[in-house]
N, C-alpha and C positions, 0 to 999 in steps of 0.2 A: 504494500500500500504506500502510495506518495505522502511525504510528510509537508503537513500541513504549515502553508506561511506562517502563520501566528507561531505553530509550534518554533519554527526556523528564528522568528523575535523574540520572541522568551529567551528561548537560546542563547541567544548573545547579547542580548539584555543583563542575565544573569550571568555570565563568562564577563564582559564592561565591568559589574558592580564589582566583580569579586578583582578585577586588576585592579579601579580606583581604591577598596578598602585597603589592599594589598601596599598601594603605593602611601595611600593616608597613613599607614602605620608604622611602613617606614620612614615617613617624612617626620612623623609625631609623637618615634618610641625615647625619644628622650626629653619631653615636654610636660610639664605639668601638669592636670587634669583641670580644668574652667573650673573657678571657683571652687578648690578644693586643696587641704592640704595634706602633705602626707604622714602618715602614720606611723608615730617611733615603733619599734621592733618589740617595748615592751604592753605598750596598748595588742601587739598583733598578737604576743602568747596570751596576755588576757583573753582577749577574744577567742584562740584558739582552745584554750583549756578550758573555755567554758561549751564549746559546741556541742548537743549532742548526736544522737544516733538517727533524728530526723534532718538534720543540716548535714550529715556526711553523705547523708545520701541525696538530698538536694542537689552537694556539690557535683558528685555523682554522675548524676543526671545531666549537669551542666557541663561541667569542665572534662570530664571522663576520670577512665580508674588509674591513669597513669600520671596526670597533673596531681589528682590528690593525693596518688603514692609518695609521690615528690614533696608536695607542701606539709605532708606527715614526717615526713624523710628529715625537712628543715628544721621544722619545730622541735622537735624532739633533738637533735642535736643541737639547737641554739640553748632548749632548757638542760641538754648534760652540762653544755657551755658555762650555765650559771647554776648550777647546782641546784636546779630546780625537782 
């Protein structure tokens, strides 16, 4: 079956979005976030020791099981760091 124009626009509609987001982040991965500041390391193990088993798996869902393997990976070595 021929593939439909529209389908052919979407296409490269979506292929377009994903170069500009692709170049926006590298143009903007060392820039500040608008109107926000960032977060000392130890507000980040607060928030992290206080997560529970419904926010892991939120993250989960969001980020995949190998960013959050990671962000587990950090935390817990930054708290052997401090004797947490």
């Amino acid at each position: 079956m021929k593939e439909s124009i529209h389908d052919r626009v979407v296409d490269k509609l979506i292929e377009r979005n994903k170069r500009v987001r692709g170049k926006l982040a590298e143009e903007y991965a060392k820039t500040k976030p608008f109107r926000q500041e960032p977060v000392s390391s130890d507000e980040m193990l607060v928030y992290y020791n206080m997560l529970g088993s419904e926010d892991i798996d939120y993250l989960l869902q969001k980020h995949g099981r190998e960013a959050v393997n990671q962000m587990i990976y950090e935390f817990e070595t930054m708290k052997q760091r401090r004797g947490m």
